[in-house]
C-alpha positions in Angstrom: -86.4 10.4 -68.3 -84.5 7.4 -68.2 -85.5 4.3 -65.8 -82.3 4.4 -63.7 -83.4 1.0 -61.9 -82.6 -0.5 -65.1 -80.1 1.2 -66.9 -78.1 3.1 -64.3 -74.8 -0.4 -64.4 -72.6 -0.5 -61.1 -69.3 -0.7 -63.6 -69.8 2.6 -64.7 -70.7 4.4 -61.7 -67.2 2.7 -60.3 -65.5 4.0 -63.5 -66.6 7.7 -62.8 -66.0 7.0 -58.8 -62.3 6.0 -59.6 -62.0 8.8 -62.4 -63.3 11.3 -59.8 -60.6 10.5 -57.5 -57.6 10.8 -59.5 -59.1 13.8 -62.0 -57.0 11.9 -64.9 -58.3 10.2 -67.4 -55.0 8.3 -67.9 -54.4 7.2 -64.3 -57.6 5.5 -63.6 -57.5 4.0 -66.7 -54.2 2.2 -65.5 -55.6 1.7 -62.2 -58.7 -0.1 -63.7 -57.0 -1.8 -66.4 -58.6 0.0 -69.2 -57.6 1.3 -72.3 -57.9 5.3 -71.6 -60.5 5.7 -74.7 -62.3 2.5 -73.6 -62.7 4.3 -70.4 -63.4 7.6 -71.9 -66.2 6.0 -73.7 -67.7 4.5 -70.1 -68.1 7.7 -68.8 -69.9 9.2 -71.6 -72.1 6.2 -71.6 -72.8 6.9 -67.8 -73.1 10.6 -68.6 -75.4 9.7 -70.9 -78.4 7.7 -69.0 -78.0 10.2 -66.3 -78.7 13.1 -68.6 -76.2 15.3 -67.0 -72.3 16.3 -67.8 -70.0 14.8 -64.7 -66.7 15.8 -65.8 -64.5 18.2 -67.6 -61.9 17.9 -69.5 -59.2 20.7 -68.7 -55.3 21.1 -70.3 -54.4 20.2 -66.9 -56.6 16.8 -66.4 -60.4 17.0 -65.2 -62.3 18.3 -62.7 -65.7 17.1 -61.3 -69.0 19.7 -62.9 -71.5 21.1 -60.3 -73.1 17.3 -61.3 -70.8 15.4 -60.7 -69.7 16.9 -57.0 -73.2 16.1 -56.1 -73.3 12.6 -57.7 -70.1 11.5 -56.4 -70.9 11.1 -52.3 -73.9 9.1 -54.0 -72.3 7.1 -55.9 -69.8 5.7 -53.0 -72.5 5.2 -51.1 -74.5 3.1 -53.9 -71.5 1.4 -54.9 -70.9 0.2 -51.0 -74.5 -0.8 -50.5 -74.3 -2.7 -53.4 -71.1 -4.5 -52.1 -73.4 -5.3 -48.6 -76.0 -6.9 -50.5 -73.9 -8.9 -52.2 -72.5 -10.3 -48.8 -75.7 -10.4 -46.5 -76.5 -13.1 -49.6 -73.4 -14.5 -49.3 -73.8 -15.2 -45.9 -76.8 -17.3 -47.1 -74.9 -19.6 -48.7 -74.2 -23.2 -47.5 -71.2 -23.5 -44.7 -67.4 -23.9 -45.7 -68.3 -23.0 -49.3 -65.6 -21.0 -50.4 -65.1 -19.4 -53.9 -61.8 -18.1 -54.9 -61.0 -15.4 -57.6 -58.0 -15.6 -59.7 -56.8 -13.2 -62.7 -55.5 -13.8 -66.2 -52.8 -16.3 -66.3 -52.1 -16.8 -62.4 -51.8 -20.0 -60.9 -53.6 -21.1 -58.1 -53.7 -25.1 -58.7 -51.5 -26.1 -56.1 -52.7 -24.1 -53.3 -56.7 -25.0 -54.3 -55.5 -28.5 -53.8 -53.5 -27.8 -50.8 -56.8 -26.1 -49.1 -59.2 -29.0 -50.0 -56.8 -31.6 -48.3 -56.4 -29.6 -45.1 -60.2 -28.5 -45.2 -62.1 -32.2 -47.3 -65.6 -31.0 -45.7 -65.3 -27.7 -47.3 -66.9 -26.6 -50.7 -64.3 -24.7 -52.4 -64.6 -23.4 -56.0 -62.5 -21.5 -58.3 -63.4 -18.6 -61.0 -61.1 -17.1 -63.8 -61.7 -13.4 -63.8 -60.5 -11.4 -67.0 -57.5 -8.4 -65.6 -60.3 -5.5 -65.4 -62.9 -8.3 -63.2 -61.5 -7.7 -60.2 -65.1 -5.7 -59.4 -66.2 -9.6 -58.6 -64.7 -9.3 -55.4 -66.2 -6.2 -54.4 -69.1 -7.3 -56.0 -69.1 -10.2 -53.7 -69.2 -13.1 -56.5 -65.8 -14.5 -55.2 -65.0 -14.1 -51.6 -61.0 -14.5 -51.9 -59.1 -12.8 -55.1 -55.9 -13.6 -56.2 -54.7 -10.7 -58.3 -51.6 -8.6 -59.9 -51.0 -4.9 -57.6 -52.3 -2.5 -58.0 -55.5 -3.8 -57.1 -58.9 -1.6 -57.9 -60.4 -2.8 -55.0 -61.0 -1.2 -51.4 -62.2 -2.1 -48.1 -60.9 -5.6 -48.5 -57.3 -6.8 -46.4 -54.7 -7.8 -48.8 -51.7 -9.9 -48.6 -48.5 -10.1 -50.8 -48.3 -14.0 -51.4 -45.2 -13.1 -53.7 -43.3 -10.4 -56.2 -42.4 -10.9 -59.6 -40.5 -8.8 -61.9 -41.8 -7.3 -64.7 -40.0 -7.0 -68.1 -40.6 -3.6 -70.7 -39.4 -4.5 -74.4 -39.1 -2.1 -77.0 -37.2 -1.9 -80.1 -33.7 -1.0 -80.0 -33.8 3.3 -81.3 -36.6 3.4 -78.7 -36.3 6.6 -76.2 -36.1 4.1 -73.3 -34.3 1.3 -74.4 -31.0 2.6 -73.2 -32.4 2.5 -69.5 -31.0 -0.2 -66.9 -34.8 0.0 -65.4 -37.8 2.2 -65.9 -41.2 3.4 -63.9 -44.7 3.2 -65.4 -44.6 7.2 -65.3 -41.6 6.9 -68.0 -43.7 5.5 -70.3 -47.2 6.8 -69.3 -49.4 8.0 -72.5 -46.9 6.5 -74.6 -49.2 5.3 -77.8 -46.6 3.2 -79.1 -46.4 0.6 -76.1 -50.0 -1.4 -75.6 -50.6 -3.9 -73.2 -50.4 -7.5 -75.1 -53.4 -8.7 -72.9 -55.8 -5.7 -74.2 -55.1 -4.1 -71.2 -54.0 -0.7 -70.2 -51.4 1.3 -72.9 
């Protein structure tokens, strides 16, 4: 029997939470900003310490096992008392300290500097998260994220600060190239487009 205090990691028990809503393997992989195998590989990890099978894979997608219905209400409720631990320590912390979240190659520089000269008593710190770290603000390690949509988080109030567009290149005899504009589903589970970050295909 395994010794679930120890092994039983948050990360995966949000990879199977978000798999369980969206019964594709594909889609919460782009939601969580996860290769599909890489996520694929979580969940059998997960599957794994618990002893048990949570999902099946059908023609059609996946569906939850006898398990995994039972494990899933558990799991929300794990994952969310984990997020309220986090913040009854948070509120712990000294006054006005502040730490702010920012993804990948986003800039917050200006506005960090903008918020220490209106605010000089407070303690505000900064943290560069990797694109699938956004879990560190439900996690309650940064108290502010600044992130790309979608978002994998919930519970939280978000704000669009700003849009910027988004650019698909792909060699000249490819299917889409002759498109004026395109969605993520015209090119969703195509193997031949990856993510130069190591994100999502």
């Amino acid at each position: 029997m395994n010794d679930l205090g120890v092994d039983l990691e948050l990360r995966l028990v949000r990879y199977f939470t978000v798999v369980a809503e969206h019964l594709n393997f594909g889609r919460a992989a782009a939601e969580l900003h996860l290769a599909q195998p890489s996520l694929s590989r979580q969940i059998q990890r997960l599957e794994h310490r618990l002893g048990v099978r949570l999902l099946d894979r059908t023609p059609q997608g996946s569906r939850l096992t006898e398990a995994g219905e039972a494990f899933l209400p558990q799991a929300r409720a794990l994952l969310q008392a984990a997020r309220q631990a986090a913040l009854t320590a948070r509120a712990y912390t000294p006054t006005g300290k502040l730490v702010i979240g920012y993804v990948e190659d986003l800039v917050i520089t200006p506005a960090v500097r903008e918020l220490r000269r209106r605010h000089p008593q407070a303690d505000i710190g900064t943290r560069h998260l990797e694109c699938n770290e956004e879990r560190a603000f439900t996690e309650g390690r940064v108290d502010v994220l600044v992130g790309r949509d979608p978002l994998s988080v919930t519970d939280a109030r978000v704000s669009v600060l700003y849009e910027e567009p988004r650019m698909l290149v792909v060699p000249i005899d490819h299917h889409l190239a002759a498109r004026s504009s395109v969605s993520p589903d015209d090119f969703m589970g195509d193997d031949s487009l990856i993510c130069p970050h190591g994100g999502v295909r």
